[in-house]
Phi, psi and omega in degrees: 000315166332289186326294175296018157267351206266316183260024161274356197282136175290351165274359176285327200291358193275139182313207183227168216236327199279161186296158216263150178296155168273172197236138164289022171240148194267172173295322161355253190317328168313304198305311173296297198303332181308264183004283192304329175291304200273026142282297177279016158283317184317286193298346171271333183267019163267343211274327168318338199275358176249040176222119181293161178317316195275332195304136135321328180281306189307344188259358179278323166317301171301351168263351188232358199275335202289317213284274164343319152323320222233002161332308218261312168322307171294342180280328175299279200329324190287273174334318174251071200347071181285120167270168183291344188284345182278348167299309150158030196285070164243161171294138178237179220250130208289320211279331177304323166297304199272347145322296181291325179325296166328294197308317201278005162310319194264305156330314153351265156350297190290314172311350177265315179321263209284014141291310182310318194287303203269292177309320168284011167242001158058055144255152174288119159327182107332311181302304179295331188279313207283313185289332185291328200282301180310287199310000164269311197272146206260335183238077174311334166304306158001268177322300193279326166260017137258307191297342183282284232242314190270348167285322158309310196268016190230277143026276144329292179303318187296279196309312177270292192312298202279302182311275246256358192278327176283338199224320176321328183269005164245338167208057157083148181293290221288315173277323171298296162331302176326277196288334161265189310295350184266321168278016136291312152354285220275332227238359165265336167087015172216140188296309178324347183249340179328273160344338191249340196275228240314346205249344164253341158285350172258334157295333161305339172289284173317290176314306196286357171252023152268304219236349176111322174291144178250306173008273196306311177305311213292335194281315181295336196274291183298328156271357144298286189300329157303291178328305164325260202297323181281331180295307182284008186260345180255000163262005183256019168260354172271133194299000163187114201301316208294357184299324205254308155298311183318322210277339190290000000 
């Protein structure tokens, strides 16, 4: 009974005070590799207008482009011969899981708050983006198994391991969360989406400097994202998805 009252204490919820480990990569190397991914999502997210709806190549794309991004990022880790634990592949602490679980209540939360918002202003949702793509596409498993299993875990290893793992042990836990959660935000391309996406990228943050760990972001991420992507996979079977937002 202690244990649960304890972890009602507001001093439990703070991140932990000792210094954050150092990393073999410089800021240097954060800014390029950063640089460089979001250099190739540009150029990879062109690669669709020369492929029709229907090719087998388009649905291999969607299986391979995230993994491509982050090419130039595993080539800085390789050079400076970076281990996985420095990414954050270490074991985490069960209690650190069932925390970020709590959190993400309130994320929800914020996420209904700002869906709520973008229908009455009559912006496209995320939700809304996802279900128009399944009802186009002819092989949707593809899409829903890179958004469940390789996006969390690409995602992560990027955003948490390498960005915010690269710049916290140089300016702080706190300023390092800020600035990789607002280009997590930012790097979904929709206003509409900002908001909830930084605000799941700064409890990611947050997780990943309780424990050390990418674990906890990947195991929330992939179940966000299943919750998420099956819902719009079970609205994009109605012969008209947008139909079903209109009604709300």
């Amino acid at each position: 009974m202690s244990q649960d009252i304890s972890l009602l204490n507001p001093a439990t919820l703070l991140p932990p005070n000792p210094e954050s480990p150092a990393v073999p990569w410089s800021s240097r190397d954060t800014w390029i590799g950063f640089g460089l991914f979001m250099l190739g999502m540009i150029v990879t997210g062109a690669i669709p207008l020369f492929f029709k709806e229907t090719d087998w190549l388009l649905s291999l794309y969607i299986l391979a482009y995230q993994p491509i991004q982050a090419i130039p990022i595993f080539a800085i880790l390789l050079r400076r011969r970076a281990a996985w634990g420095d990414l954050g592949f270490r074991p985490a602490q069960p209690n650190v899981l069932a925390l970020g679980c709590g959190f993400i209540l309130v994320a929800f939360l914020v996420n209904f708050v700002n869906n709520a918002i973008m229908f009455t202003l009559g912006v496209e949702v995320q939700a809304q983006q996802f279900t128009s793509i399944l009802t186009e596409l002819e092989h949707p498993g593809f899409l829903l198994f890179t958004g469940i299993f390789l996006a969390p875990l690409i995602e992560e290893t990027v955003m948490r391991g390498f960005l915010f793992g690269g710049l916290r042990h140089r300016l702080g836990w706190l300023k390092a969360a800020l600035i990789s959660s607002a280009l997590f935000g930012a790097l979904h391309l929709s206003i509409a989406a900002f908001i909830p996406t930084f605000t799941l990228g700064f409890l990611f943050c947050y997780l990943y400097q309780r424990s050390n760990s990418v674990w906890p972001g990947v195991i929330l991420h992939t179940l966000i994202n299943a919750l998420g992507l099956c819902a719009a996979f079970l609205l994009s079977q109605y012969a008209d998805p947008s139909a079903f937002f209109r009604g709300i």
